[in-house]
C-alpha positions as CSV (number, residue, x, y, z in Angstrom):
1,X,0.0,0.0,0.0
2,X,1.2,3.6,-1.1
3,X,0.8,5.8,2.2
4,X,2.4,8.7,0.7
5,X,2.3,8.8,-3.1
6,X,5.5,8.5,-3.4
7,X,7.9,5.7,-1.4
8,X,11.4,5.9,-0.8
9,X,13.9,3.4,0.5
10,X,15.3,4.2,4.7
11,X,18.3,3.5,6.8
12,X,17.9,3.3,10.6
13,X,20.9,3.7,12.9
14,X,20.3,2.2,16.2
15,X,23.2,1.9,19.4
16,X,22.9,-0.8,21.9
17,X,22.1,0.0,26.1
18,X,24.3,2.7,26.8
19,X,26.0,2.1,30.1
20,X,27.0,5.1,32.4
21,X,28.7,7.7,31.8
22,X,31.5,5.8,30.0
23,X,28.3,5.0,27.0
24,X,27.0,8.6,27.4
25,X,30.7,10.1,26.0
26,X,31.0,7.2,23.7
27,X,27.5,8.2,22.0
28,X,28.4,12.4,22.6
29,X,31.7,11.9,20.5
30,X,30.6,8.9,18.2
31,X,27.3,9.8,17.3
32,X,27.7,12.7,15.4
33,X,30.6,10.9,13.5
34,X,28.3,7.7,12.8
35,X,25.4,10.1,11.3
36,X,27.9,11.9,9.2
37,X,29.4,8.7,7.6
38,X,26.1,6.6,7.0
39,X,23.6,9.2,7.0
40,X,20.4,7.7,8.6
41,X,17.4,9.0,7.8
42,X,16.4,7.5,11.3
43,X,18.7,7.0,14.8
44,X,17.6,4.9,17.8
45,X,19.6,4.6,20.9
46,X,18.7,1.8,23.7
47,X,19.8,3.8,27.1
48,X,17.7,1.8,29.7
49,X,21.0,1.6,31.6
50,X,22.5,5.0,31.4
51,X,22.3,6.8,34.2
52,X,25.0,4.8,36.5
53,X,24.2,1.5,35.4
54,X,20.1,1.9,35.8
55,X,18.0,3.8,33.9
56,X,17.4,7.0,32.2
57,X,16.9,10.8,34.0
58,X,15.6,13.4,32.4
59,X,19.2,15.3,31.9
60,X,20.2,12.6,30.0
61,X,17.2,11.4,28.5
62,X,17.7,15.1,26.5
63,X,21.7,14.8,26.4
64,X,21.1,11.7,24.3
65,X,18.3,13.6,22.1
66,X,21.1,16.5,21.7
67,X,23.8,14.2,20.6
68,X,21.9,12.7,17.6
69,X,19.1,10.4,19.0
70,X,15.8,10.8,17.1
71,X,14.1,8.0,19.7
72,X,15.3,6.6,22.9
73,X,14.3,2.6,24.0
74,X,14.1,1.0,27.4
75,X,14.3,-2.5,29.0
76,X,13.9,-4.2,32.3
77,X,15.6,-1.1,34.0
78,X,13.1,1.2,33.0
79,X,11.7,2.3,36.5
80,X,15.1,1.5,38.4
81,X,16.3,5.4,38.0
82,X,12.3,6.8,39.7
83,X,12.9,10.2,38.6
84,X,11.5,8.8,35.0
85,X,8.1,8.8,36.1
86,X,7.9,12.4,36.4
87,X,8.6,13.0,32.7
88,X,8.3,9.6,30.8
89,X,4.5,10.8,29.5
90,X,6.0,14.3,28.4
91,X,9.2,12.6,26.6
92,X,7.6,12.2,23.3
93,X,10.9,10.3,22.2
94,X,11.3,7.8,24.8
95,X,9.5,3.6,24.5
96,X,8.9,1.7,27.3
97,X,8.2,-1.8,26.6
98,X,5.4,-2.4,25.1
99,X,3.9,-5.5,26.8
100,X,4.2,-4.0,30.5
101,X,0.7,-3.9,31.7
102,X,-0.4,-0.5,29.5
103,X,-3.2,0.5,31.3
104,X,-0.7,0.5,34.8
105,X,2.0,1.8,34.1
106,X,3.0,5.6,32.2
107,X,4.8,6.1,29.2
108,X,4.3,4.2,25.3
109,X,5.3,1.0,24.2
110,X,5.5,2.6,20.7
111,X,6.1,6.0,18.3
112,X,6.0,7.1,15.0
113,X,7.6,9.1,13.7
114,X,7.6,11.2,10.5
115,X,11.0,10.4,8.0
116,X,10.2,13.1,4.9
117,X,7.1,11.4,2.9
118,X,7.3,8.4,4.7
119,X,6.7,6.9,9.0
120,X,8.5,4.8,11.0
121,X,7.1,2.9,13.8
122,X,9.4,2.2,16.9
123,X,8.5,-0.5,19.2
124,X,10.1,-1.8,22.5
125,X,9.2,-5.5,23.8
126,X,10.9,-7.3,26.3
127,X,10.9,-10.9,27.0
128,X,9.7,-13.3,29.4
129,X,12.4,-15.9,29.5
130,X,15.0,-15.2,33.2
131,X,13.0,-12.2,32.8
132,X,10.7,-9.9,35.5
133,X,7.2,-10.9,34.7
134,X,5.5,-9.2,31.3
135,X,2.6,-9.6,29.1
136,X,2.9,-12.1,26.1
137,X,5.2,-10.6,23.8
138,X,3.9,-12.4,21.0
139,X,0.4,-11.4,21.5
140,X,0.7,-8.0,22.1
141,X,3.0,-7.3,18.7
142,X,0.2,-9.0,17.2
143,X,-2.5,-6.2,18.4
144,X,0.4,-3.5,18.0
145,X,1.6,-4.3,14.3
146,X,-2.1,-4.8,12.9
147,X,-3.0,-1.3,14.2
148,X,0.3,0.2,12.7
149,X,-0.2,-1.3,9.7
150,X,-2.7,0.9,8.5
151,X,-0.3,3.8,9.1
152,X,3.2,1.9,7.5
153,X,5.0,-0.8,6.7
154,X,8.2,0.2,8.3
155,X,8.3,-1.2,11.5
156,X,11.2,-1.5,13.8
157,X,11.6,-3.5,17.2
158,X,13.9,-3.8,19.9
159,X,13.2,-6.7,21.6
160,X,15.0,-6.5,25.3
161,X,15.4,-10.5,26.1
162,X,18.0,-12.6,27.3
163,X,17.9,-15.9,25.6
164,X,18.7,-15.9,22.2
165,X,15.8,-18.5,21.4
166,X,13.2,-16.3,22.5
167,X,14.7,-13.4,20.2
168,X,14.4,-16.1,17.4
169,X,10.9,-17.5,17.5
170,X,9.7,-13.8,18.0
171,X,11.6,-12.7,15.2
172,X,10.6,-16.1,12.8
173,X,7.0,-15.6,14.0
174,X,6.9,-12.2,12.4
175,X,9.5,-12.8,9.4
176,X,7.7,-10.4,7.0
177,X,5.5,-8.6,9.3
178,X,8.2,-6.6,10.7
179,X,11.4,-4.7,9.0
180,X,13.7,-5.9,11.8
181,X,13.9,-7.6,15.4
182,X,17.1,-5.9,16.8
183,X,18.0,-7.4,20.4
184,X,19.3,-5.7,23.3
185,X,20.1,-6.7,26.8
186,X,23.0,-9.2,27.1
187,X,25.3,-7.0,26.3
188,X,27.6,-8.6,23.9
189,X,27.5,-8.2,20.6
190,X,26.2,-11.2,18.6
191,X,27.8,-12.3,15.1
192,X,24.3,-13.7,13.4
193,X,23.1,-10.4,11.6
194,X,20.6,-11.8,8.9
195,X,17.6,-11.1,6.9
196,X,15.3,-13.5,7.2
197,X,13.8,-15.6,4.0
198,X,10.2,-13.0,4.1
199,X,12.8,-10.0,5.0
200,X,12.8,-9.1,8.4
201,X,16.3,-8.6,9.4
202,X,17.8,-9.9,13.0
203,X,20.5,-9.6,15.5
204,X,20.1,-11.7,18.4
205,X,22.0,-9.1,20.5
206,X,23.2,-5.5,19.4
207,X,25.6,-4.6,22.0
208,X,26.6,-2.6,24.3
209,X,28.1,1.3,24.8
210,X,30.0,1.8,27.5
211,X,33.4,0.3,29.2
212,X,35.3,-1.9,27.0
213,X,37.3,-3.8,30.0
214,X,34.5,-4.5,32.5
215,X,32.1,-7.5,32.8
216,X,29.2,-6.5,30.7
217,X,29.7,-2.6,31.7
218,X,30.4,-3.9,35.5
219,X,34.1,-3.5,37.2
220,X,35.9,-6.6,36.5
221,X,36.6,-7.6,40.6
222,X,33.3,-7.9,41.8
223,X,31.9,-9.5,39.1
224,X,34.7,-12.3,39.9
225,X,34.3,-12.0,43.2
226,X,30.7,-13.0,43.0
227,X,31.6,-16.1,41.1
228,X,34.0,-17.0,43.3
229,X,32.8,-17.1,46.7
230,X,29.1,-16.8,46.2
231,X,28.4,-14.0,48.2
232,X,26.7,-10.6,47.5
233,X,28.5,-8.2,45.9
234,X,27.8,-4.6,44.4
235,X,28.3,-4.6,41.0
236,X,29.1,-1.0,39.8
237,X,29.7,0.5,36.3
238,X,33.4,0.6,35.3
239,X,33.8,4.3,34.3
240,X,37.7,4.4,34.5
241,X,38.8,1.7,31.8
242,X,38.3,2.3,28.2
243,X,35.0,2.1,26.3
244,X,33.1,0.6,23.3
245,X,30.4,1.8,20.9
246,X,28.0,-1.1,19.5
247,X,25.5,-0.6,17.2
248,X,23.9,-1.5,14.2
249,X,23.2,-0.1,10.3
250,X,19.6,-1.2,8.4
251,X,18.3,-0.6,4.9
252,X,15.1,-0.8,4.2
253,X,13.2,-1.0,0.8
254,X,10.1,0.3,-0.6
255,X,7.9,-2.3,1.2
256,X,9.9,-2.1,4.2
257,X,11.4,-5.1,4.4
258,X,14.9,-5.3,5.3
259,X,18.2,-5.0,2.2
260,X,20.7,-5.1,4.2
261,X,22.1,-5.2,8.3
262,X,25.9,-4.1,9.2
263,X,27.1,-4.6,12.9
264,X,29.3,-1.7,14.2
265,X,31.9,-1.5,16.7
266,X,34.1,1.3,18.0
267,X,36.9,0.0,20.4
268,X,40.2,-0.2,20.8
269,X,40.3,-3.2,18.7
270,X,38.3,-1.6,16.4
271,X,39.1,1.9,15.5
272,X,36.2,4.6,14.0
273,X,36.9,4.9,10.5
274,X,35.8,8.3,8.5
């Protein structure tokens, strides 16, 4: 269906849970560079983790917006920083996950937004899976996508799980529904970018932004420590080492559907390149 008259092809720029500070300077210095070299017609950062580990204040909900962010995503940590339920149903740019019990809780499991002649639809969705409890996932992107249909076909969604199989059925279960199933939460970068065989392009896991040498953004000693004797430890973000940029590049064509997916990564072992 021709919303528009006239279609035209779009590339999304999206950068996995920014972590701390350490991710907030990574996306203030990196951003800008990304957008200049790749052009994006659209740029979506996770940053359900930036304020010291656990979620998003409104300072940097805004920093993020000024460094190149057109939308901002969540996760599991969405209410762990409280100050975002004073502003979460003013931020027109910031997604929630979607299945959370709508009618409870504030803010919008999904925006769209306008892209020249055309609209993209932005959806967060956590999992279920070693996950705090949620609505069906499945079922409620069922409801969402038929609705946003009837505005676009380009559709994107991170899905904020942490098993990889989960990720996969969701993302197989909608193969042609949706223009791509881009996961967050684990951290680590996953090498299976694909399009799928109806075009919906996946990564099981995007990434993270934020320090380089910790345990998933945590300082390396009490993450050991906790393995090795058992006992509780405070994990805190490892803003001292050296940091990391992941992300990913999508293009889109006429019907939406996904052309192509390129994983990024800006580290010491791999350098930014103009």
């Amino acid at each position: 269906m021709d919303y528009s008259g006239k279609r035209k092809k779009m590339r999304i720029l999206f950068i996995g849970d920014v972590m701390g500070n350490s991710g907030q300077k990574m996306v203030q210095e990196y951003l800008p560079k990304l957008k200049r070299k790749f052009h994006p017609q659209a740029t979506i950062v996770n940053a359900e983790n930036a304020t010291r580990g656990r979620g998003i204040n409104e300072k940097v909900y805004k920093a993020i917006l000024s460094y190149g962010a057109d939308i901002i995503t969540m996760g599991n940590h969405v209410w762990d920083n409280p100050e975002i339920t004073s502003f979460i149903d003013s931020a027109k740019k910031i997604v929630r996950p979607a299945n959370l019990p709508a009618k409870q809780v504030p803010g919008v499991g999904y925006v769209i937004m306008q892209i020249n002649q055309q609209k993209l639809a932005v959806i967060n969705m956590q999992g279920r899976v070693f996950m705090t409890p949620s609505d069906d996932p499945f079922a409620v992107a069922t409801g969402l996508i038929e609705k946003i249909k009837k505005e676009t076909d380009f559709i994107f969604v991170d899905f904020h799980a942490e098993t990889t199989s989960e990720k996969q059925a969701f993302t197989w279960f909608f193969d042609g529904q949706l223009s791509a199933v881009i996961g967050t939460h684990t951290h680590v970068q996953t090498n299976d970018a694909r399009i799928l065989p109806q075009g919906t392009a996946f990564l099981a896991d995007v990434g993270m932004t934020g320090p380089y040498d910790g345990i998933i953004g945590m300082k390396r000693e009490n993450v050991i420590d906790r393995f090795l004797n058992q006992m509780p430890t405070r994990f805190e973000v490892d803003e001292e080492g050296r940091a990391n940029l992941s992300g990913c590049l999508l293009d889109l064509g006429d019907d939406g559907m996904a052309k192509k997916i390129q994983t990024i990564q800006i580290n010491a072992d791999h350098p930014f390149e103009e």
